[in-house]
C-alpha positions in Angstrom: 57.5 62.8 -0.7 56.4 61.9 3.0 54.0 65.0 4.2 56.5 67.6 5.9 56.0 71.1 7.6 57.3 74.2 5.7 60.4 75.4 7.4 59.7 73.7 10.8 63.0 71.9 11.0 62.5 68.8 13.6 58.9 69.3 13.7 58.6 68.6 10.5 61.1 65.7 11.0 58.6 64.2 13.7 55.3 64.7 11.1 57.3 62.9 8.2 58.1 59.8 11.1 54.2 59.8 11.9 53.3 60.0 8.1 55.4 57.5 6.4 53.4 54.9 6.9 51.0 56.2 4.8 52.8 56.2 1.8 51.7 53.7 -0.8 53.8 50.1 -1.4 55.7 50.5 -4.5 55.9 54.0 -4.2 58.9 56.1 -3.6 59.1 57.8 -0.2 61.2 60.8 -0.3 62.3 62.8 3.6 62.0 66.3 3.3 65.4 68.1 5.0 64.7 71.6 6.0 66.6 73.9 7.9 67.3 72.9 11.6 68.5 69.7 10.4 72.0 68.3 9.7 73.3 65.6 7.5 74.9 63.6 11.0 71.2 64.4 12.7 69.3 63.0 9.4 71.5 59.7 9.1 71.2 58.9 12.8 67.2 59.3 12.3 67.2 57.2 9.2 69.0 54.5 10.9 66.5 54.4 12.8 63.1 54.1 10.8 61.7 50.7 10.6 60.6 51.8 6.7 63.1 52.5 4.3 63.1 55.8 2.6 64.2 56.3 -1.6 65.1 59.6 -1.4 65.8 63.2 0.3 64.1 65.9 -0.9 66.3 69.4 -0.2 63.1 71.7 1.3 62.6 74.7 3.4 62.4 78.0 2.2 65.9 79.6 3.1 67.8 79.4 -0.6 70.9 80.4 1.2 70.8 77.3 3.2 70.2 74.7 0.5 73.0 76.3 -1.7 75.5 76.0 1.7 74.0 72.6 2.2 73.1 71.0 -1.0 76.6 69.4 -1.5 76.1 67.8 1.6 72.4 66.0 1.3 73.3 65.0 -2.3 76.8 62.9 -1.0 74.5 61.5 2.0 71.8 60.3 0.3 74.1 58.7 -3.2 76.0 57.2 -0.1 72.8 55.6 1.2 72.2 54.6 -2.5 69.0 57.1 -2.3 68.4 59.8 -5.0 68.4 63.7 -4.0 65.9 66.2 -5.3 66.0 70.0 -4.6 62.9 71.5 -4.1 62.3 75.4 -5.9 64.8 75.2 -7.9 64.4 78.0 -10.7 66.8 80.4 -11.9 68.9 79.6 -14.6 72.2 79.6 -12.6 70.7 77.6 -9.8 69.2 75.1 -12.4 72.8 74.3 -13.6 74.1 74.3 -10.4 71.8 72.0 -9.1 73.5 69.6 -12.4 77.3 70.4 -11.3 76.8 69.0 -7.6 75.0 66.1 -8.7 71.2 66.3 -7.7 68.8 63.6 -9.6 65.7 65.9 -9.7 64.8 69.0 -9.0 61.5 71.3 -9.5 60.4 74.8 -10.3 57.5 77.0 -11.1 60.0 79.4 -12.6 59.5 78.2 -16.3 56.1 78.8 -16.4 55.7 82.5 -16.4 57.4 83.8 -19.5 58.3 81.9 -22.5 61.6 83.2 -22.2 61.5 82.1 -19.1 60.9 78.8 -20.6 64.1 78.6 -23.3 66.5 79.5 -20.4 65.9 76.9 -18.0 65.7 73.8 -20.5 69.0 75.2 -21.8 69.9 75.4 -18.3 68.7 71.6 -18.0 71.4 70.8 -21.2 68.0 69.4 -22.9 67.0 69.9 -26.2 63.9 71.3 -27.2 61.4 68.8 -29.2 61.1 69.8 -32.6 
């Protein structure tokens, strides 16, 4: 992902422009959305940049906001041809949401406390467990 500010909305949007040079040919440059930003405000920027960008990465730290919005970035970025990933994304029910509105990726911290932990999100996930 291009370097972004945690929950800084359009300052963060201005770091990403400054920073996206910076990311290595060949490697996938992802814009971090964050509250303050809209899908209509994102596309316009993106229209804009002289380098492409692979991806959006759902940020910020409001998990109220990226459930109301999620739908939203995923359609804009599959409609750009770009995959969408949603940042902290732990729980169990969130994990299989995440699935049901179509994000590509997401990550999480949350399986790595507990085992038990563990077992729930991969069957979250719909993976199987390696023998």
């Amino acid at each position: 992902m291009v370097p972004d500010l945690i929950s800084a909305g359009l300052a963060s949007l201005e770091l990403s422009a400054s920073e996206r040079r910076f990311v290595a040919d060949g490697t996938p440059a992802y814009l971090v959305v964050q509250e303050e930003m809209t899908p209509e405000l994102i596309a316009a920027w993106l229209d804009e940049q002289p380098d492409p960008y692979h991806g959006i990465f759902v940020g910020g730290a409001a998990i109220e906001w990226k459930i109301e919005t999620g739908p939203t970035w995923v359609r804009l970025a599959h409609a750009r041809g770009m995959r969408c990933h949603l940042g902290r994304c732990g729980p169990p029910d969130r994990v299989r949401w995440a699935r049901e509105v179509g994000f590509d990726s997401i990550d999480s911290s949350f399986p790595l406390w507990e085992r038990s932990r563990m077992a729930a999100f991969v069957e979250a996930l719909g993976a199987r467990r390696a023998a």
